[in-house]
PDB file of N, H, CA, C and O in Angstrom:
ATOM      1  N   UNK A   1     129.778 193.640 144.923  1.00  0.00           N
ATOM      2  CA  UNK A   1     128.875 192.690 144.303  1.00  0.00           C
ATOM      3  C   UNK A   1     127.494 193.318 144.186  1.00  0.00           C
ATOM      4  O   UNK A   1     127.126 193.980 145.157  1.00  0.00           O
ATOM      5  N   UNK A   2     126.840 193.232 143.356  1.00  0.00           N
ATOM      6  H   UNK A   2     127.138 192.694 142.567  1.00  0.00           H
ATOM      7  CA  UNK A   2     125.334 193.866 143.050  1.00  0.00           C
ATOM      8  C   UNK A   2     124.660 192.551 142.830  1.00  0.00           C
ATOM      9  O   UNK A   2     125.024 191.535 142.238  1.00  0.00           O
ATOM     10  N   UNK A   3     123.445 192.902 143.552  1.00  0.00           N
ATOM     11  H   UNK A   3     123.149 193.728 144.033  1.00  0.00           H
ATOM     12  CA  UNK A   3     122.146 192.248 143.267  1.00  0.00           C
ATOM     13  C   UNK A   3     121.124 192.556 142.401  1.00  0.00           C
ATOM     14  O   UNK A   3     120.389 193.523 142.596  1.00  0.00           O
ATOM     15  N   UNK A   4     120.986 191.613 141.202  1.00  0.00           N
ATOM     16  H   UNK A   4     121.584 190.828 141.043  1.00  0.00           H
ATOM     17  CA  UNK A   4     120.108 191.427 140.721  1.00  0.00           C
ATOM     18  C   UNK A   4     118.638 191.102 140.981  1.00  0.00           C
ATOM     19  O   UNK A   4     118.284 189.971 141.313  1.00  0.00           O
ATOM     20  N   UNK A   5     117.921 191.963 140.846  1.00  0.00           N
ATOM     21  H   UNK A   5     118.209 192.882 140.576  1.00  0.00           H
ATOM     22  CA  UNK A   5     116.457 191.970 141.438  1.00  0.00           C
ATOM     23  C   UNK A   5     115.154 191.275 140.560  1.00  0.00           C
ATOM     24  O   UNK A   5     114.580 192.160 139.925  1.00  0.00           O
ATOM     25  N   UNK A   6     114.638 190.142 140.392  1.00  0.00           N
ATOM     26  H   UNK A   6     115.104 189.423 140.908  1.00  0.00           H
ATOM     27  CA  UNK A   6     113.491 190.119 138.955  1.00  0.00           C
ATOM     28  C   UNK A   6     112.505 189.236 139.865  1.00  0.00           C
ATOM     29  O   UNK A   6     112.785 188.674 140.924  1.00  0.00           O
ATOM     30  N   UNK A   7     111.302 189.258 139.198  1.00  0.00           N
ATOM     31  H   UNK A   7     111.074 189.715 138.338  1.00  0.00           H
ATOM     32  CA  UNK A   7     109.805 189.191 139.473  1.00  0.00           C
ATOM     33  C   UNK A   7     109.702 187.755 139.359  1.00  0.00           C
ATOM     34  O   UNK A   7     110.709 187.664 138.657  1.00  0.00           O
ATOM     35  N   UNK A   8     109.263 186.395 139.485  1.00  0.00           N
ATOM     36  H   UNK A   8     108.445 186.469 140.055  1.00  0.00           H
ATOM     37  CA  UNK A   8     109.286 184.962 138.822  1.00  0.00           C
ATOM     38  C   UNK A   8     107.424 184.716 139.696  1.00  0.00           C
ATOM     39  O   UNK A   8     107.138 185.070 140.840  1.00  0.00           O
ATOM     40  N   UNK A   9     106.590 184.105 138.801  1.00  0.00           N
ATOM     41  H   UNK A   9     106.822 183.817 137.872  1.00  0.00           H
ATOM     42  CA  UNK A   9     105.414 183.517 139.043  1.00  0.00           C
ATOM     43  C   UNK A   9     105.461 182.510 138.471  1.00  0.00           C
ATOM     44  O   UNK A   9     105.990 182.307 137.378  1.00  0.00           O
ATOM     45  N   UNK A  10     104.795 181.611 139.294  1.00  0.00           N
ATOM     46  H   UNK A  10     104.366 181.776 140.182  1.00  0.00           H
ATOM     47  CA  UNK A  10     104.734 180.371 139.928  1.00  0.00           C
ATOM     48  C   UNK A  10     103.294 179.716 139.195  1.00  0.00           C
ATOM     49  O   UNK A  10     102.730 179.269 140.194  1.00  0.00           O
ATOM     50  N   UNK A  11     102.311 179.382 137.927  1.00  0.00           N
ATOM     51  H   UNK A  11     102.769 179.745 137.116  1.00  0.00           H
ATOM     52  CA  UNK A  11     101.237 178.885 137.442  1.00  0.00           C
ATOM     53  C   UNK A  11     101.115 177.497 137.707  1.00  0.00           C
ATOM     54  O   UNK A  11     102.110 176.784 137.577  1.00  0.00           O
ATOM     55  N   UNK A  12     100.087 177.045 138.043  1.00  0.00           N
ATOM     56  H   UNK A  12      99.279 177.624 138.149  1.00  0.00           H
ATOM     57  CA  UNK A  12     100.017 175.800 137.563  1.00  0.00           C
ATOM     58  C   UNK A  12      98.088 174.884 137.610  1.00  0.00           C
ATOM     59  O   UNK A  12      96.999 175.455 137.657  1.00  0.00           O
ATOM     60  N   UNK A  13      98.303 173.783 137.582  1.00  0.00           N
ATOM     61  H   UNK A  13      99.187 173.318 137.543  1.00  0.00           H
ATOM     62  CA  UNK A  13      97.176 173.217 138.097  1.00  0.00           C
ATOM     63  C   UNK A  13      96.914 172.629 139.683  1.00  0.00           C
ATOM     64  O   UNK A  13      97.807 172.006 140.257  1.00  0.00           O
ATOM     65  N   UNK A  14      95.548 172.902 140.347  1.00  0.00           N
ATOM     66  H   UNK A  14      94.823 173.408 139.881  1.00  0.00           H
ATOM     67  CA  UNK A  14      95.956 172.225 141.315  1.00  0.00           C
ATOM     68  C   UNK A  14      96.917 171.151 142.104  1.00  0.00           C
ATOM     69  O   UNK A  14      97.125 170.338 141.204  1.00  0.00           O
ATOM     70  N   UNK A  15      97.259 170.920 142.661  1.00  0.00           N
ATOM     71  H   UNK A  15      97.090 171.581 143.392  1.00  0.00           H
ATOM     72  CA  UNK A  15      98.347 170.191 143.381  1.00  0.00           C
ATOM     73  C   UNK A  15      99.552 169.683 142.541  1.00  0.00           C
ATOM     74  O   UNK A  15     100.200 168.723 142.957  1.00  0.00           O
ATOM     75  N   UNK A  16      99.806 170.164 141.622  1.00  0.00           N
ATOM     76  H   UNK A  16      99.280 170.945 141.284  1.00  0.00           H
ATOM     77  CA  UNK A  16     100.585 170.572 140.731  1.00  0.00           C
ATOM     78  C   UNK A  16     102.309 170.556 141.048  1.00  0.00           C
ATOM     79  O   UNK A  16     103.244 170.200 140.331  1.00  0.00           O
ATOM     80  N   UNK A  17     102.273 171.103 142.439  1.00  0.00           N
ATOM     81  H   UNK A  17     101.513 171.392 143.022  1.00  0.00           H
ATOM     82  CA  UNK A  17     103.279 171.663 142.969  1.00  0.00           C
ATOM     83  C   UNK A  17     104.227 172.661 143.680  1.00  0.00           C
ATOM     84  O   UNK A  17     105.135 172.694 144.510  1.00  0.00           O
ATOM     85  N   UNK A  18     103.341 173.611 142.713  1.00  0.00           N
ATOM     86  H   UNK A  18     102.603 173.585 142.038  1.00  0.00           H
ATOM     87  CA  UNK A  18     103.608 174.567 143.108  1.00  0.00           C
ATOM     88  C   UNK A  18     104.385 175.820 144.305  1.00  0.00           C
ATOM     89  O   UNK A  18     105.177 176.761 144.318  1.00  0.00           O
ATOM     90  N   UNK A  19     103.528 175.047 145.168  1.00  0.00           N
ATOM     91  H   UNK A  19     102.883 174.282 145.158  1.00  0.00           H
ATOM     92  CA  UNK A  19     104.260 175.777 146.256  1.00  0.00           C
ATOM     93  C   UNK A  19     105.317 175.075 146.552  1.00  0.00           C
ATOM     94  O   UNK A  19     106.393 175.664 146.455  1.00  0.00           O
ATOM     95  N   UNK A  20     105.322 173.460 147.046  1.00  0.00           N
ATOM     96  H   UNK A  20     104.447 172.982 147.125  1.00  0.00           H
ATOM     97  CA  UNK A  20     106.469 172.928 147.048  1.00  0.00           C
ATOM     98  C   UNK A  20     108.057 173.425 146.088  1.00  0.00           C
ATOM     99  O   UNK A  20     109.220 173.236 146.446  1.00  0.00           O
ATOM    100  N   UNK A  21     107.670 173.938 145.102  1.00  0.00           N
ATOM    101  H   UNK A  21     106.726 174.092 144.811  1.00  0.00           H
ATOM    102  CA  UNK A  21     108.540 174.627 144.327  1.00  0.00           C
ATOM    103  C   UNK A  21     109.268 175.753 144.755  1.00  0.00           C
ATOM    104  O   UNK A  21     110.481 175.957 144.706  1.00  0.00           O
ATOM    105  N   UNK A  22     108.548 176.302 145.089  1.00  0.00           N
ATOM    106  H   UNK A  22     107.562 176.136 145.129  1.00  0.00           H
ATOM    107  CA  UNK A  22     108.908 178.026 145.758  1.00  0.00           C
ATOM    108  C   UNK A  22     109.203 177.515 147.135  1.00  0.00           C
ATOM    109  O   UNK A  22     110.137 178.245 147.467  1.00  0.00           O
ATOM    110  N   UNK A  23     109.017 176.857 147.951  1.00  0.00           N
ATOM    111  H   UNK A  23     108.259 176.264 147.681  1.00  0.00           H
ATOM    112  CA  UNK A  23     109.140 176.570 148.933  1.00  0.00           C
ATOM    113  C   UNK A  23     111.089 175.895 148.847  1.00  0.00           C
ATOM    114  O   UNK A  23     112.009 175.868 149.665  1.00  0.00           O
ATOM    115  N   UNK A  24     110.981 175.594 147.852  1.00  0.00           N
ATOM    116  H   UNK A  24     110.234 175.616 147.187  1.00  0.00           H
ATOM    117  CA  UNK A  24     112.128 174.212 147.901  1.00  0.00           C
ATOM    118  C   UNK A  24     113.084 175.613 147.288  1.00  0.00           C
ATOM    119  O   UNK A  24     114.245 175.712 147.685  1.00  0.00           O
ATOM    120  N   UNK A  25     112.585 176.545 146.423  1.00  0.00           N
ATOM    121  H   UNK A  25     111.642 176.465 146.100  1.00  0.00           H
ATOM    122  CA  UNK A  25     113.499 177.432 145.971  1.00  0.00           C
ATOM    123  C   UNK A  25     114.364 178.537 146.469  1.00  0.00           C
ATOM    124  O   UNK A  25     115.343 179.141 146.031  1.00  0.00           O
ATOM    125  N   UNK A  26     113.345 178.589 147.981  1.00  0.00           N
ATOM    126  H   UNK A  26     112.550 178.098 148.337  1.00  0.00           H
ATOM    127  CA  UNK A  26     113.009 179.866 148.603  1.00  0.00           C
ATOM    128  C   UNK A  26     113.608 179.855 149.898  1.00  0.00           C
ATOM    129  O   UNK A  26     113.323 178.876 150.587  1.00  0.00           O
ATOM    130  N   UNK A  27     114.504 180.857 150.481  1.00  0.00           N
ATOM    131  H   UNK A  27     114.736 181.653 149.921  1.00  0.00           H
ATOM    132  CA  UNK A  27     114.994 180.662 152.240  1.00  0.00           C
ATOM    133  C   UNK A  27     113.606 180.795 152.716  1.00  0.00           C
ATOM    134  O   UNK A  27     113.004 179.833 153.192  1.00  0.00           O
ATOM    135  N   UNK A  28     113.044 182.061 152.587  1.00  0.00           N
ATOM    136  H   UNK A  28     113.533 182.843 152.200  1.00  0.00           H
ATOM    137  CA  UNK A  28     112.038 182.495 153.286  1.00  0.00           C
ATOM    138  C   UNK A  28     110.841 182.388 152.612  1.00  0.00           C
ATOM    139  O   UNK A  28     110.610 183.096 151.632  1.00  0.00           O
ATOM    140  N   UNK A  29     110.151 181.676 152.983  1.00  0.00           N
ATOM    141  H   UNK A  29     110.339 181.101 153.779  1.00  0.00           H
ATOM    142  CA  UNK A  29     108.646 181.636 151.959  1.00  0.00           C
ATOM    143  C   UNK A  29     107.598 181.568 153.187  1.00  0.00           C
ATOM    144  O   UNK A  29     107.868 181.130 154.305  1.00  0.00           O
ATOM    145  N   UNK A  30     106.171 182.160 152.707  1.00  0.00           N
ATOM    146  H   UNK A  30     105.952 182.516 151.799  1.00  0.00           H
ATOM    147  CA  UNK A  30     105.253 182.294 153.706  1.00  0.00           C
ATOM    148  C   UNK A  30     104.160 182.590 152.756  1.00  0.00           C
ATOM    149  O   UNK A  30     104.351 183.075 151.641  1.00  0.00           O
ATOM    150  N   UNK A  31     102.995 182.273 153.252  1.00  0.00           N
ATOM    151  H   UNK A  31     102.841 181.879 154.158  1.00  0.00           H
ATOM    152  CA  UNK A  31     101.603 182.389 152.550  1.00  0.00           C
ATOM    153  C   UNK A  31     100.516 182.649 153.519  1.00  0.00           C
ATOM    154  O   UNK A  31     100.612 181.952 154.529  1.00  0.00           O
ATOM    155  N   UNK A  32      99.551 183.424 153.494  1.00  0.00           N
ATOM    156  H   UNK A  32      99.473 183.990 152.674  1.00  0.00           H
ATOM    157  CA  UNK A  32      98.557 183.634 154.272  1.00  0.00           C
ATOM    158  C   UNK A  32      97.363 184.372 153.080  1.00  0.00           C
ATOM    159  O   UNK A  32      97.400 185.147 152.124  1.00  0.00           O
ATOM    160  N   UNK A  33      96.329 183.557 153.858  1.00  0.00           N
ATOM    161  H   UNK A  33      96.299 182.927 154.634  1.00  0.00           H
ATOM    162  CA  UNK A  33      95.381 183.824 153.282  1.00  0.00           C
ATOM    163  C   UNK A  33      94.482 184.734 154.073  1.00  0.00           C
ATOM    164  O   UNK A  33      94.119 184.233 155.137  1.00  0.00           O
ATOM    165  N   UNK A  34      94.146 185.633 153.890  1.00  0.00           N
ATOM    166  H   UNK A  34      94.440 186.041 153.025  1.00  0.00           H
ATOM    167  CA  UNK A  34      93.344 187.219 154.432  1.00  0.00           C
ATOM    168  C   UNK A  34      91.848 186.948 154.040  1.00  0.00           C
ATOM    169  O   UNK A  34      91.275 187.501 153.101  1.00  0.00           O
ATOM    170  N   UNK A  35      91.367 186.147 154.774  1.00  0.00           N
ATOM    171  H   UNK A  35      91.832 185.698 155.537  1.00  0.00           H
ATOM    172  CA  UNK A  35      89.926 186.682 155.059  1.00  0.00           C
ATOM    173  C   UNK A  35      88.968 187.519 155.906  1.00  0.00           C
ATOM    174  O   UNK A  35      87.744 187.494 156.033  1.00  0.00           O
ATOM    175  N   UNK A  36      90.107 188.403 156.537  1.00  0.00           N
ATOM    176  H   UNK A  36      91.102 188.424 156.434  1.00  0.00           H
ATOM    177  CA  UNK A  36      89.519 189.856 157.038  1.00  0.00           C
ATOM    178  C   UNK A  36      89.813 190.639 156.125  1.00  0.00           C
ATOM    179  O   UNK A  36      89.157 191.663 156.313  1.00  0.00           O
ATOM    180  N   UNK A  37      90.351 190.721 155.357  1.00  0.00           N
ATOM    181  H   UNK A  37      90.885 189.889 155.204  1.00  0.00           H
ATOM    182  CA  UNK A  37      90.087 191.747 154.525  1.00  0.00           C
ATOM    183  C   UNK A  37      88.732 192.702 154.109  1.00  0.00           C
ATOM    184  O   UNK A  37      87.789 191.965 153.825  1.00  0.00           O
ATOM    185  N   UNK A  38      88.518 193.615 154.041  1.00  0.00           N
ATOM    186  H   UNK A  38      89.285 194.214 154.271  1.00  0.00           H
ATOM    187  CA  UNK A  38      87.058 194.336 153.556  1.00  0.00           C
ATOM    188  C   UNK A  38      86.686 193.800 152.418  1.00  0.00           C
ATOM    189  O   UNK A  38      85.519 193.921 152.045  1.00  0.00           O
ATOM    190  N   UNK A  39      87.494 193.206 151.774  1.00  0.00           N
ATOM    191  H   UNK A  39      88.442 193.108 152.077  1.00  0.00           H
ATOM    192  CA  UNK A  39      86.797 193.268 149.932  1.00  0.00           C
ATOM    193  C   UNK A  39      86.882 191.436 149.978  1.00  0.00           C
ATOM    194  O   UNK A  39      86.195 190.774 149.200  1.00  0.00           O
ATOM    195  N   UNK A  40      87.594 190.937 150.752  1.00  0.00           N
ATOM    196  H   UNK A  40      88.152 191.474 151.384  1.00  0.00           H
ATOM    197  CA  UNK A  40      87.483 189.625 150.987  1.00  0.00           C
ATOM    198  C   UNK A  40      85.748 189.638 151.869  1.00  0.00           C
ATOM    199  O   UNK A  40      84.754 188.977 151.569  1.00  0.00           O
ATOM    200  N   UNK A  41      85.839 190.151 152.442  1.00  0.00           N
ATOM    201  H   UNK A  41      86.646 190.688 152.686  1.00  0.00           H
ATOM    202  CA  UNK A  41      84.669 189.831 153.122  1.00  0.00           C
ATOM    203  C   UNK A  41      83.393 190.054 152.305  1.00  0.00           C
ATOM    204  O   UNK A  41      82.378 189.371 152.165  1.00  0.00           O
ATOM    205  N   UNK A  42      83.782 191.238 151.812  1.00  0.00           N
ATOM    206  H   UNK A  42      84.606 191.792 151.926  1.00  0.00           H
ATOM    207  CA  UNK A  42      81.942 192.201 150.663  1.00  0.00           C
ATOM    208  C   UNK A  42      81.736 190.683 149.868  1.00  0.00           C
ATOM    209  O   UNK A  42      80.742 189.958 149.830  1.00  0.00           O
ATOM    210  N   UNK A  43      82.980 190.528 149.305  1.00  0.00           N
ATOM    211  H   UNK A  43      83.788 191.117 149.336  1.00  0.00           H
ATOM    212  CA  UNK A  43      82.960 189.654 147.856  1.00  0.00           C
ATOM    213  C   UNK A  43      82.379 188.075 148.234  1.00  0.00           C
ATOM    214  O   UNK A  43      81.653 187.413 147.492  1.00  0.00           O
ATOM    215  N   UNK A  44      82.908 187.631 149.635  1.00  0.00           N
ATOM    216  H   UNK A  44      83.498 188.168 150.238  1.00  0.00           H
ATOM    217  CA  UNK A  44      82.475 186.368 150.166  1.00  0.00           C
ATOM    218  C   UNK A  44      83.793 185.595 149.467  1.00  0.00           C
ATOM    219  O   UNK A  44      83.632 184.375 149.416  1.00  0.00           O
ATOM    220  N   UNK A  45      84.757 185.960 149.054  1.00  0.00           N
ATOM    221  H   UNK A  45      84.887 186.951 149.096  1.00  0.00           H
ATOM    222  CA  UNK A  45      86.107 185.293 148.891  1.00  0.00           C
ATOM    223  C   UNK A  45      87.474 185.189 149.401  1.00  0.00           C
ATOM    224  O   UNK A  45      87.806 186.079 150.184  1.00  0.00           O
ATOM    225  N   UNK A  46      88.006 184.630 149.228  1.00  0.00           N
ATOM    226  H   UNK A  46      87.735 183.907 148.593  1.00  0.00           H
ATOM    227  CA  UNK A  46      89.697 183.983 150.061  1.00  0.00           C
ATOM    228  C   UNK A  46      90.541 185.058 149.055  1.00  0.00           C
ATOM    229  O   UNK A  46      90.317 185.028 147.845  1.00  0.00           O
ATOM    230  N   UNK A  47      91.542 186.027 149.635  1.00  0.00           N
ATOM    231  H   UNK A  47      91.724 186.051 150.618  1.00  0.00           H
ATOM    232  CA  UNK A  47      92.438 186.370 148.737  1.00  0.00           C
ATOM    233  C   UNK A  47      93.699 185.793 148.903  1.00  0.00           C
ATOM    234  O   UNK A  47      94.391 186.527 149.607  1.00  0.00           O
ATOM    235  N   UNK A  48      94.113 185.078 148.652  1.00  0.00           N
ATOM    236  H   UNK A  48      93.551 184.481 148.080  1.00  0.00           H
ATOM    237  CA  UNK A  48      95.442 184.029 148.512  1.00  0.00           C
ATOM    238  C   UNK A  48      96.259 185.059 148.355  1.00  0.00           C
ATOM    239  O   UNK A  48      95.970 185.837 147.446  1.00  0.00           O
ATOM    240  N   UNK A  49      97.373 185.319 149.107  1.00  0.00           N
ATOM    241  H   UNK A  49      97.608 184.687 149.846  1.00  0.00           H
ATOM    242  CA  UNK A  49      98.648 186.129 148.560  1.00  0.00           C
ATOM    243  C   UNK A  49      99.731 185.555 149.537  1.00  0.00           C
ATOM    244  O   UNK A  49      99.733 185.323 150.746  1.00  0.00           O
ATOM    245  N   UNK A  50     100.789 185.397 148.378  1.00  0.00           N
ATOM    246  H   UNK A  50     100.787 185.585 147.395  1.00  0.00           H
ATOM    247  CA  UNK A  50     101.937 184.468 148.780  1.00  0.00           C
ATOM    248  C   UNK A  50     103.052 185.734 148.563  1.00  0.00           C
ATOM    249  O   UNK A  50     102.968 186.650 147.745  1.00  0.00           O
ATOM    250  N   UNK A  51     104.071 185.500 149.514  1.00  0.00           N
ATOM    251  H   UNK A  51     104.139 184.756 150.178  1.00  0.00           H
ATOM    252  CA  UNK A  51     105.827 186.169 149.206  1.00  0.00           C
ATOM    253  C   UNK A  51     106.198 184.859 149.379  1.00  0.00           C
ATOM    254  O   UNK A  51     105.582 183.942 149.922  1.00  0.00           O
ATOM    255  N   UNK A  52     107.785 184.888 148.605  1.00  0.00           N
ATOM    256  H   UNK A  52     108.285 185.633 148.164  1.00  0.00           H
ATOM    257  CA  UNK A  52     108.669 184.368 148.626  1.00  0.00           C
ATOM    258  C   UNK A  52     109.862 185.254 148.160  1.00  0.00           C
ATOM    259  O   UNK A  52     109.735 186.281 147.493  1.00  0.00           O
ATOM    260  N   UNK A  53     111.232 184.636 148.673  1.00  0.00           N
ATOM    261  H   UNK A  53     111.335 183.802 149.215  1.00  0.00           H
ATOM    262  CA  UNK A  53     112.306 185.238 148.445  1.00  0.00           C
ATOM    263  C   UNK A  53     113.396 184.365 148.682  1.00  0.00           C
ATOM    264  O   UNK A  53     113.520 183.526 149.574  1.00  0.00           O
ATOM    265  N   UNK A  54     114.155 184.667 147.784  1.00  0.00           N
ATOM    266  H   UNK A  54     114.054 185.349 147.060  1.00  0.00           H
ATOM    267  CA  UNK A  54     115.323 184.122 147.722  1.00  0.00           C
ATOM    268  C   UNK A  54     116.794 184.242 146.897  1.00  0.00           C
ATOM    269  O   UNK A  54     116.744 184.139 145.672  1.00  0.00           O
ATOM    270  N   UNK A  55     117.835 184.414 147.415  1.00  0.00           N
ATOM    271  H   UNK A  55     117.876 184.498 148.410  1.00  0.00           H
ATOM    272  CA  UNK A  55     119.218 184.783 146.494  1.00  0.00           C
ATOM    273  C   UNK A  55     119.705 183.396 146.028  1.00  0.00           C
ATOM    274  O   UNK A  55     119.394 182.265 146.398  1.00  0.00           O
ATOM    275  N   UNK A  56     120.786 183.960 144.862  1.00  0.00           N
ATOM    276  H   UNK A  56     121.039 184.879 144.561  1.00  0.00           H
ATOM    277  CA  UNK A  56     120.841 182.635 144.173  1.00  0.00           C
ATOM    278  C   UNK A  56     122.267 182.991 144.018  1.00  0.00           C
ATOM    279  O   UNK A  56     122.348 184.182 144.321  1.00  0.00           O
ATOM    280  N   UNK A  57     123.769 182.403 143.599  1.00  0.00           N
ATOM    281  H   UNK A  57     123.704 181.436 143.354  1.00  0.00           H
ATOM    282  CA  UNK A  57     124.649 183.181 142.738  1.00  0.00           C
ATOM    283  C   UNK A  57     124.516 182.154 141.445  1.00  0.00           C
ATOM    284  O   UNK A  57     124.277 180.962 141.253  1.00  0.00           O
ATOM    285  N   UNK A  58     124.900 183.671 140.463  1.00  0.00           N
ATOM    286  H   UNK A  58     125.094 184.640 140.619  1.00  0.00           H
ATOM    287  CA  UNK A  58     124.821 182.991 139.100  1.00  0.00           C
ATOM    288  C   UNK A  58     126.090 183.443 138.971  1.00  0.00           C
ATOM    289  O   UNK A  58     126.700 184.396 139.456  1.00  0.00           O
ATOM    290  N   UNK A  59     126.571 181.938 137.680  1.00  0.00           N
ATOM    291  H   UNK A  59     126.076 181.163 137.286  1.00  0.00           H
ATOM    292  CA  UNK A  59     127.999 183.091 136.799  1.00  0.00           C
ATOM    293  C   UNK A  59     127.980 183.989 136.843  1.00  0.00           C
ATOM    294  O   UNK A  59     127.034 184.591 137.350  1.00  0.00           O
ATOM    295  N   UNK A  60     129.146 184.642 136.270  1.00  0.00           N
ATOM    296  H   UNK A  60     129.914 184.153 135.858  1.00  0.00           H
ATOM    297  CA  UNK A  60     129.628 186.265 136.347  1.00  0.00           C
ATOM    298  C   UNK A  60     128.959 186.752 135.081  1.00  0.00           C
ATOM    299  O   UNK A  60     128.431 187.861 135.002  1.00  0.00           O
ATOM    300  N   UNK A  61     129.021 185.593 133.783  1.00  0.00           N
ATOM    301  H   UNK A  61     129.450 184.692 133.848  1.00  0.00           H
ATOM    302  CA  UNK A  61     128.980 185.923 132.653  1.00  0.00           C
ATOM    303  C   UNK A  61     127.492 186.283 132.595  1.00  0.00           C
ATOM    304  O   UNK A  61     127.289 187.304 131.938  1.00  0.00           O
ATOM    305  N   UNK A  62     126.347 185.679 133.140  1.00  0.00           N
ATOM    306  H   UNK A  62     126.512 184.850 133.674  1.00  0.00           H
ATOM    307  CA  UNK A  62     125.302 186.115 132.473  1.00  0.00           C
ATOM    308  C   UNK A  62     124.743 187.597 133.528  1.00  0.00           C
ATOM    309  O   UNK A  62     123.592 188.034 133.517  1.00  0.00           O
ATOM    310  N   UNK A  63     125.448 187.941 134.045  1.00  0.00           N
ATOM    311  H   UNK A  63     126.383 187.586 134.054  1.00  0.00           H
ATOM    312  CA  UNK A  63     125.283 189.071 134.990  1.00  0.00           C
ATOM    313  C   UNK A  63     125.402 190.701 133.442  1.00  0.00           C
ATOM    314  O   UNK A  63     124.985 191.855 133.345  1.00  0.00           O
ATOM    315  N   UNK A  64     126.220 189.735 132.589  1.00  0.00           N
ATOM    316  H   UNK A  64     126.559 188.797 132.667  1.00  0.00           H
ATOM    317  CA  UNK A  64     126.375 191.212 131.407  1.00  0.00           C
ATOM    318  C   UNK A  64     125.638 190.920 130.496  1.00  0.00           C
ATOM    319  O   UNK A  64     125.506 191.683 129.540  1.00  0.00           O
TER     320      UNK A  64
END
């Protein structure tokens, strides 16, 4: 069996949903926001960076 690997982002408007989405989509989901960062700190801003992950099975057919 091979795994299919692809990229999916998540847009929206505030409280929107969003994460609840990825969250609801996702085994493993986690978010942290890095304000030690060096360039978080110079800049005086939050860098938001989220993973998520998750397997899915699809038909056979759209695998070709």
């Amino acid at each position: 069996m091979s795994i299919l690997n692809f990229n999916v982002g998540v847009l929206g408007h505030v409280d929107s949903g969003k994460t609840s989405l990825a969250k609801a989509l996702s085994t493993v989901a986690s978010t942290n926001a890095f304000d030690k960062n060096p360039q978080s700190q110079e800049r005086g801003i939050t860098l938001d960076l989220g993973f998520s992950s998750f397997t899915m099975d699809i038909p056979e057919h759209l695998m070709n």
